[in-house]
C-alpha positions in Angstrom: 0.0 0.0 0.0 1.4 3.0 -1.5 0.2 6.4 0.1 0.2 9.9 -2.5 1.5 12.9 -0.1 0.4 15.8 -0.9 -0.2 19.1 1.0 -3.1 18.7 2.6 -3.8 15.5 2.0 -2.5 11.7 2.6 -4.7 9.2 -0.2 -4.6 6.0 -1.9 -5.5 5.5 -5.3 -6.2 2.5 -7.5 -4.0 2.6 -10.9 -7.0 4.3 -13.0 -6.1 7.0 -10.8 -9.7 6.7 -8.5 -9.2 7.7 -4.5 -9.6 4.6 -2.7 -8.8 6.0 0.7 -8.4 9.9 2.2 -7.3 12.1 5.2 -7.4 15.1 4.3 -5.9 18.1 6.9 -6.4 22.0 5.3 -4.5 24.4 7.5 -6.0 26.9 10.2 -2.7 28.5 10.4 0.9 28.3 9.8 1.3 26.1 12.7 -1.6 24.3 12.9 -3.7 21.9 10.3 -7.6 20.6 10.8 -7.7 16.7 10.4 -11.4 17.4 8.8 -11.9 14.1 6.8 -11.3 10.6 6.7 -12.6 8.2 3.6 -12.2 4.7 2.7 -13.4 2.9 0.1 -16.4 0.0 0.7 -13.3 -2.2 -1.2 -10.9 -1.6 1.8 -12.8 -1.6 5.0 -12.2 -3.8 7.7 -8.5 -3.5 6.6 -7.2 -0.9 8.6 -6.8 1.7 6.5 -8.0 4.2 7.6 -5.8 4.0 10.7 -3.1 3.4 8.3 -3.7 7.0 7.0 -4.0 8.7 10.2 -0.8 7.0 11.2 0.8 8.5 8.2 -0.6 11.3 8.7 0.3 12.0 12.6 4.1 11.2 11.0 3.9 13.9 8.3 2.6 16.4 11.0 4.9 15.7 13.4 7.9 15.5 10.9 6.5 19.4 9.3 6.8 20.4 12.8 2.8 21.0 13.0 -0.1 20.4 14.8 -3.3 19.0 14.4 -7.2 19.8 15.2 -8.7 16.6 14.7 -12.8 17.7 14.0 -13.3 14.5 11.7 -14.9 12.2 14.7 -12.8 8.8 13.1 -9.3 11.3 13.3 -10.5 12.2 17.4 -11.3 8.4 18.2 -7.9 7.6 16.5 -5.8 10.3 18.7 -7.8 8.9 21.6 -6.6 5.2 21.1 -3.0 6.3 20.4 -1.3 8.4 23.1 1.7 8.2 21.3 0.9 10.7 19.0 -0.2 13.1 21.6 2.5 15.4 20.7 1.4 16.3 17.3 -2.2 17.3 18.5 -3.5 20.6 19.4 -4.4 20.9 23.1 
C-alpha cells in the first residue's frame, strides 16, 4: 500500500487513478492543520486503513513540525486510542 502525499492531504488511489482512501488536513494556520476528513473505500474496509492513513498522517505532522485539530470524529477516536501521537495534536 502506497500512500500519495500531498499538502493537505495523505490518499490511496487504484491505478486508474480513483481515491480509494483519504485524510485530508487544510490548515488553520501556519502552525496548525484541521484533520477534517477521513474516507475509505467500501473495497478496503475492515483492513485498517483508515488507521493506516491517520498514522501516516500524525508522521507527516509531526515531521512538518505542525499540529493537528482533529474535527473528523474517526481522526479524534484515533488520537484517543493512540497516546503516542499526543504530541502532534493541538491541546
Amino acid at each position: 500500500m502506497e500512500f500519495i502525499y500531498r499538502e493537505n492531504e495523505i490518499a490511496l488511489e487504484s491505478p486508474e487513478g480513483k481515491t480509494l482512501a483519504r485524510v485530508t488536513f487544510p490548515a488553520l494556520d501556519a502552525e496548525t492543520v484541521e484533520i477534517d476528513h477521513t474516507f475509505v473505500d467500501d473495497s478496503l474496509r475492515g483492513q485498517g486503513v483508515a488507521g493506516k492513513l491517520l498514522e501516516a498522517a500524525a508522521a507527516e505532522l509531526r515531521k512538518r513540525g505542525l499540529k493537528a485539530v482533529p474535527t473528523c470524529s474517526y481522526a479524534v477516536k484515533w488520537f484517543e486510542k493512540h497516546p503516542e501521537y499526543a504530541d502532534v495534536k493541538k491541546a
